[in-house]
VEXDREN-2710 file (C-alpha; in Angstrom, 1 decimal):
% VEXDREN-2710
k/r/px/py/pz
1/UNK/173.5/68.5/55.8
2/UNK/171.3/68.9/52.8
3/UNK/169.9/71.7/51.4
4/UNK/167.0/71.2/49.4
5/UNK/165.4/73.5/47.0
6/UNK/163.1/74.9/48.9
7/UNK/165.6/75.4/51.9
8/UNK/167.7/77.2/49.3
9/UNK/164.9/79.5/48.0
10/UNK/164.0/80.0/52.0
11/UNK/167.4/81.1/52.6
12/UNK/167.6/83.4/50.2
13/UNK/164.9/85.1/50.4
14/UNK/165.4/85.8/54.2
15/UNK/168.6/87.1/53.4
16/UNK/166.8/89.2/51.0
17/UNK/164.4/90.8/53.3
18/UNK/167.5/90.9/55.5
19/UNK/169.7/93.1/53.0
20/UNK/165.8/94.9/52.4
21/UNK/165.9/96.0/56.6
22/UNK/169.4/97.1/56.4
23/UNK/169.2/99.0/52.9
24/UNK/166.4/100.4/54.2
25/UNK/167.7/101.6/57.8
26/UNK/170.7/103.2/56.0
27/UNK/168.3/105.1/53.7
28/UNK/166.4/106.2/56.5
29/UNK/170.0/107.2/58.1
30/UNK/170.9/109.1/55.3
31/UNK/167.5/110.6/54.5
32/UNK/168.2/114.4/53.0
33/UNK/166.8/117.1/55.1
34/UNK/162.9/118.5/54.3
35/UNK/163.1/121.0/52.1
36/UNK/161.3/124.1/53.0
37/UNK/159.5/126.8/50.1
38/UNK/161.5/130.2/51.5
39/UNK/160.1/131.8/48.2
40/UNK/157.1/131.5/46.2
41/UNK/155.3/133.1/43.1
42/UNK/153.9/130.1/41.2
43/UNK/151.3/128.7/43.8
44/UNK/150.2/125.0/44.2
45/UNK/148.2/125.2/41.3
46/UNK/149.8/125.1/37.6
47/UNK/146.8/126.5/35.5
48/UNK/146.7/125.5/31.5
49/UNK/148.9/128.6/30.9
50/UNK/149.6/132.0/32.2
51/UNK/150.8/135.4/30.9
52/UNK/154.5/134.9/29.5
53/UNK/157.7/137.0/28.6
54/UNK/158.7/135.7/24.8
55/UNK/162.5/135.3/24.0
56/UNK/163.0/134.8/20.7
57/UNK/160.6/137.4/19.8
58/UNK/161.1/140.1/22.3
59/UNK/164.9/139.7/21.5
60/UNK/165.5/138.6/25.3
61/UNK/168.5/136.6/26.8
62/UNK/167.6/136.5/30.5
63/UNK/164.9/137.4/32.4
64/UNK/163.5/137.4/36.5
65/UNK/163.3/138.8/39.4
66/UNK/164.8/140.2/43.0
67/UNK/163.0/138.9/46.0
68/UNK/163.4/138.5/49.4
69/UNK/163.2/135.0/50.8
70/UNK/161.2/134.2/53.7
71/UNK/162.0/133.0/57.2
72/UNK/163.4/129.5/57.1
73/UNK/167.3/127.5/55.8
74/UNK/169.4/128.9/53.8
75/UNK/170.9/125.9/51.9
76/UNK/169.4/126.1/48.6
77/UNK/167.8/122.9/47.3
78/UNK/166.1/123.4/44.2
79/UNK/164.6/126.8/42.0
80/UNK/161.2/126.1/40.0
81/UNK/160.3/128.7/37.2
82/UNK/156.7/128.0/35.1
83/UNK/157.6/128.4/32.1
84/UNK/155.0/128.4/29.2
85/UNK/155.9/126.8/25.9
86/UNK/154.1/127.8/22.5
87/UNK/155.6/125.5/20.1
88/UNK/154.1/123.1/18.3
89/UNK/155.3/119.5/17.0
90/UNK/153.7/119.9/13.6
91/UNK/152.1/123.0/12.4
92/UNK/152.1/126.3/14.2
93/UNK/149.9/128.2/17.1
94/UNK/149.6/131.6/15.2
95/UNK/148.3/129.5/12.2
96/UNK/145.5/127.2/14.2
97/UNK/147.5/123.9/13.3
98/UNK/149.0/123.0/15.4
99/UNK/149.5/119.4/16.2
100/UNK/151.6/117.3/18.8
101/UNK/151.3/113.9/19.9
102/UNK/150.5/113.1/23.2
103/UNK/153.4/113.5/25.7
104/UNK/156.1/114.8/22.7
105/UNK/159.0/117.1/24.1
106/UNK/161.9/118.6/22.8
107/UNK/164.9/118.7/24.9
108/UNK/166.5/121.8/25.5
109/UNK/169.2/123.9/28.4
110/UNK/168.5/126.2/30.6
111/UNK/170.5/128.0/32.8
112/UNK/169.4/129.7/36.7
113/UNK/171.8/132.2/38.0
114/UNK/171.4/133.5/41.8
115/UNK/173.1/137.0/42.1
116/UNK/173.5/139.5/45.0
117/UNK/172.2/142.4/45.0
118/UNK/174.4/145.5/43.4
119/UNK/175.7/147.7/46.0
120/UNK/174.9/150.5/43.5
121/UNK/172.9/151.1/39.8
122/UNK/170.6/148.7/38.5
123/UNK/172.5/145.8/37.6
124/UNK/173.5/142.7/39.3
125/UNK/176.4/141.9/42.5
126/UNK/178.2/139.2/42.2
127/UNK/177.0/135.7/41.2
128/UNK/176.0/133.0/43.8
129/UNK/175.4/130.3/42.0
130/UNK/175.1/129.4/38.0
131/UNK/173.4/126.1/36.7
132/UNK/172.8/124.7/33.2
133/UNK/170.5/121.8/33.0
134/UNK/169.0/120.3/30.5
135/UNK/164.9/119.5/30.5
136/UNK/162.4/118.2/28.1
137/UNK/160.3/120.6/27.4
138/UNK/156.5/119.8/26.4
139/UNK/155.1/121.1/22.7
140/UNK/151.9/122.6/23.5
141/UNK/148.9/120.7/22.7
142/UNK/147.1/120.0/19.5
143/UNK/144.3/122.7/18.1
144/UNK/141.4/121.4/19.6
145/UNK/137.9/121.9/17.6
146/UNK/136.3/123.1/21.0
147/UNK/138.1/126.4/20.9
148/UNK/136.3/127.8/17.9
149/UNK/135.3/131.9/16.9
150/UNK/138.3/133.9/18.3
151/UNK/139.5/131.0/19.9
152/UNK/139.8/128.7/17.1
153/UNK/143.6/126.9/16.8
154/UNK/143.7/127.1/20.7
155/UNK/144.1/123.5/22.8
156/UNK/141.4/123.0/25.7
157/UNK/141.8/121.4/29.1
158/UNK/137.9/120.8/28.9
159/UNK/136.8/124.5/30.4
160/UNK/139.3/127.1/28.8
161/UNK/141.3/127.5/25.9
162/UNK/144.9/128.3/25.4
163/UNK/147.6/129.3/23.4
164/UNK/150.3/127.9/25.3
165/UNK/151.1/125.5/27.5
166/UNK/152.3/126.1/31.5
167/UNK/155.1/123.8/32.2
168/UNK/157.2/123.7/35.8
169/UNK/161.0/123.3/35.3
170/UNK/163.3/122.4/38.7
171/UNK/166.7/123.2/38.4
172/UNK/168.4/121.0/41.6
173/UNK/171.1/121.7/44.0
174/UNK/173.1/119.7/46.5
175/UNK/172.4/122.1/49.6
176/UNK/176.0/123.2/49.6
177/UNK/175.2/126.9/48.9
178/UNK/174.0/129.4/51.6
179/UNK/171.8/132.0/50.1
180/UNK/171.5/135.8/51.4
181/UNK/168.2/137.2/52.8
182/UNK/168.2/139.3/49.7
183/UNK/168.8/137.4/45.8
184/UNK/168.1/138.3/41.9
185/UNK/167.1/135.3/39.8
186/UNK/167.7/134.8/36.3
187/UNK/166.7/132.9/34.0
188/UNK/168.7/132.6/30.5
189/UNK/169.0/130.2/27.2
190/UNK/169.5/130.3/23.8
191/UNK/167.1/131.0/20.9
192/UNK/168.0/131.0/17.1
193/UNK/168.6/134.9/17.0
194/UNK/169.5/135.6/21.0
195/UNK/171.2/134.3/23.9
196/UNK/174.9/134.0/25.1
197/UNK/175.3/132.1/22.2
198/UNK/172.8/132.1/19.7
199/UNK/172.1/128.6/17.8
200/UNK/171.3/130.6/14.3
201/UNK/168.8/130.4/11.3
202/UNK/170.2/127.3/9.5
203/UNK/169.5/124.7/12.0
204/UNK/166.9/122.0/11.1
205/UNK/163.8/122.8/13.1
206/UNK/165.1/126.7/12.3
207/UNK/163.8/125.7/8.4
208/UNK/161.0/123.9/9.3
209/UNK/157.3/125.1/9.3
210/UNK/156.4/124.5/12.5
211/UNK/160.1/126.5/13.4
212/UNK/161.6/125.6/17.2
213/UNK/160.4/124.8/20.1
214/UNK/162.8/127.1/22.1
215/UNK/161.8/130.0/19.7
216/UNK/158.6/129.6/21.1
217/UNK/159.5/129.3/25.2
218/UNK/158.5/132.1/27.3
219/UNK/158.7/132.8/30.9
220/UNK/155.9/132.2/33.0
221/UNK/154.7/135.8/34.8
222/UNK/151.6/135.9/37.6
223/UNK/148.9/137.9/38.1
224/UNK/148.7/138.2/41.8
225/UNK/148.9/141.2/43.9
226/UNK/151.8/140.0/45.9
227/UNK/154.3/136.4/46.2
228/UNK/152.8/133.7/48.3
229/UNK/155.8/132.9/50.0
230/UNK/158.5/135.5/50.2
231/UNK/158.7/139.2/49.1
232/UNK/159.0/140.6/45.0
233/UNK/160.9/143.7/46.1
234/UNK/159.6/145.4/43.2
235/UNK/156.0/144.2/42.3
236/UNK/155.8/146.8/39.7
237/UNK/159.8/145.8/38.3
238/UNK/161.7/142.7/36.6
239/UNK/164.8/142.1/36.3
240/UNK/165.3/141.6/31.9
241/UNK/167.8/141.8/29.2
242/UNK/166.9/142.4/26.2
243/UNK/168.7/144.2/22.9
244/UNK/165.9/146.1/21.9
245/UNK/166.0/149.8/24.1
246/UNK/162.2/150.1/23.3
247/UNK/161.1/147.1/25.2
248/UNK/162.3/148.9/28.3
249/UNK/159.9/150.7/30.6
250/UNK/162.9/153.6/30.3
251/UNK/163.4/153.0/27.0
252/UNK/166.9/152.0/27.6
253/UNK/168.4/154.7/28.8
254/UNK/170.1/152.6/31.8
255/UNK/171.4/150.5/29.3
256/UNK/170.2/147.7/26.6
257/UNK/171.7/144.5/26.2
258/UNK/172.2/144.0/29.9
259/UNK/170.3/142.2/32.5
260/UNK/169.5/144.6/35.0
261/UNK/166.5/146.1/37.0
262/UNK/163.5/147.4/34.8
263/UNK/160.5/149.5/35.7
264/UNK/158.0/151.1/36.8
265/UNK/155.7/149.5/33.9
266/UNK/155.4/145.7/35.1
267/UNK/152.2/146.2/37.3
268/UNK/150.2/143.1/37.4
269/UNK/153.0/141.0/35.7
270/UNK/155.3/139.2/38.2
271/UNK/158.0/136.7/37.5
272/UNK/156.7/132.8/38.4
273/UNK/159.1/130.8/40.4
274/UNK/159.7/128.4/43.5
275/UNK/163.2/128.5/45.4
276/UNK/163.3/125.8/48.0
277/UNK/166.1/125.5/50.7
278/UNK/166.6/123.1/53.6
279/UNK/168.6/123.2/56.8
280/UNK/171.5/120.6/56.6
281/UNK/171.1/120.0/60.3
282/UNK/167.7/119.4/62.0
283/UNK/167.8/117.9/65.5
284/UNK/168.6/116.7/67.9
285/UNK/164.6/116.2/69.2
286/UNK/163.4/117.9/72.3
287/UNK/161.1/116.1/73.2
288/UNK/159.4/112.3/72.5
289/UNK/156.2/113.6/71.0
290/UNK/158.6/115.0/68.5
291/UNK/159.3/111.9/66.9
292/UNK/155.2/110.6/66.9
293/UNK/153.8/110.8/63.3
294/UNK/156.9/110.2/61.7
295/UNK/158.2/113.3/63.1
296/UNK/161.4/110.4/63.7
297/UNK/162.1/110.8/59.7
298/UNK/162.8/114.8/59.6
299/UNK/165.8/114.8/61.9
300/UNK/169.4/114.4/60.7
301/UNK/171.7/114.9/63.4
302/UNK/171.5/112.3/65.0
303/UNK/169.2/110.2/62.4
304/UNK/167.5/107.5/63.8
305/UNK/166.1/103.8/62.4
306/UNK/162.5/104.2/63.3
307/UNK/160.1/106.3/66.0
308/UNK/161.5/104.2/68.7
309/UNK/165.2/104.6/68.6
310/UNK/163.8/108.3/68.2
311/UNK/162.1/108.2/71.8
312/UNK/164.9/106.5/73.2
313/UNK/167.4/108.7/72.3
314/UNK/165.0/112.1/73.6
315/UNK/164.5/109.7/76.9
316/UNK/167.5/109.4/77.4
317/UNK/168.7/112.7/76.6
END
């Protein structure tokens, strides 16, 4: 038999769409679990920027919160913390030059630690879980000449004006740790002068004008009266370590240096961030109507190839 050209391109592009069907059936199969927001201070909404806790120049080398997660899984899937980032890529915010292109980073690590709860004092338990990831970090902005009077050197998203600039980081897990009821976040990195490990004065962006972007990261805080998902144990507390006892609302008499519980004076300033977690076994359904409006896609255990192999199974069940 001969095979012309066209059979050939015929052929191969059914056995394209075949290899298409069955790629696509074993994604479906192996389809992750939904993740479900068990802990929430950020909201849907990232506005232009937000109140912030500086680093470099409140002398900080972690800082966040203890919450309590909400009804839902336990397997963590990813932690979100706003961030809010004042550098510029040319010139400087506290100057009103500042200048960055259009989409221009710097890349820089970060690293979320989940602890327990101490069963006494002010401090930390044990550690859950410790990630370092690395994530390019937007420069805020350019001075925009719509920001003028006390304004002026501020960028504008077309209504307000801002110093710095709100941006979401997601630190990812692979589901295999089961969080407590009960957690502290953390979040920690390295400036020029603080930090586990402190990158120093001489570095090249250290010399330069417009300094470093990382000596001008801050954590995001909120406003709100209370978390959207989930429960700030303390909404008038943090949990922050910095070297300078002053910055303390007890002036650092239960220790400086250390990351550990501090209040009464954060009223009105809560740490911003998302923890997501997913079950690592949903199913099997109940019922048919279960598997109706794709309802077939969430289950894991069994998974199935499409909304009827998902009825059959519950029919047969």
């Amino acid at each position: 038999m001969i095979i012309t050209t066209k059979k050939m391109r015929c052929l191969a592009l059914a056995t394209s769409l075949a290899i298409g069907i069955t790629m696509s059936a074993l994604t479906t199969a192996n389809a992750a679990p939904p993740a479900v927001v068990v802990y929430d201070s950020i909201g849907s909404a990232v506005p232009g920027n937000v109140p912030s806790q500086p680093f470099q120049a409140q002398q900080t080398s972690e800082f966040g919160d203890r919450v309590v997660l909400a009804a839902g899984p336990r397997n963590l899937t990813s932690v979100t913390v706003l961030m809010s980032s004042w550098g510029c890529q040319r010139g400087s915010w506290n100057l009103g030059d500042c200048l960055t292109a259009p989409a221009a980073t710097f890349s820089h690590p970060l690293t979320l630690t989940i602890y327990n709860p101490p069963s006494v004092g002010l401090g930390v338990g044990t550690t859950i879980v410790s990630s370092t990831q690395t994530f390019n970090i937007p420069f805020r902005p350019s001075a925009d000449s719509r920001c003028i009077g006390a304004d002026a050197g501020k960028w504008s998203d077309g209504t307000t004006c801002f110093n710095g600039f709100a941006t979401p980081v997601t630190f990812t897990f692979d589901g295999s740790v089961v969080l407590p009821n009960d957690v502290i976040w953390g979040i920690s990195f390295n400036t020029s002068g603080f930090g586990a490990s402190p990158l120093g004065y001489g570095t090249a962006c250290a010399t330069a004008l417009e300094g470093c972007g990382y000596d001008a990261l801050n954590v995001g805080l909120s406003g709100a009266a209370t978390a959207i998902v989930g429960t700030d144990l303390a909404s008038n507390g943090v949990y922050w370590d910095t070297d300078t006892a002053s910055l303390y609302c007890d002036g650092g008499t239960a220790g400086v240096g250390t990351f550990r519980s501090d209040g009464p004076c954060w009223t009105g300033f809560r740490p911003t961030a998302s923890i997501a977690t997913s079950d690592p076994t949903v199913g099997p359904p109940t019922n048919r109507d279960q598997c109706k409006k794709d309802g077939w896609k969430t289950f894991n255990n069994p998974a199935f190839k499409n909304q009827g192999d998902c009825v059959s199974f519950s029919n047969h069940s």
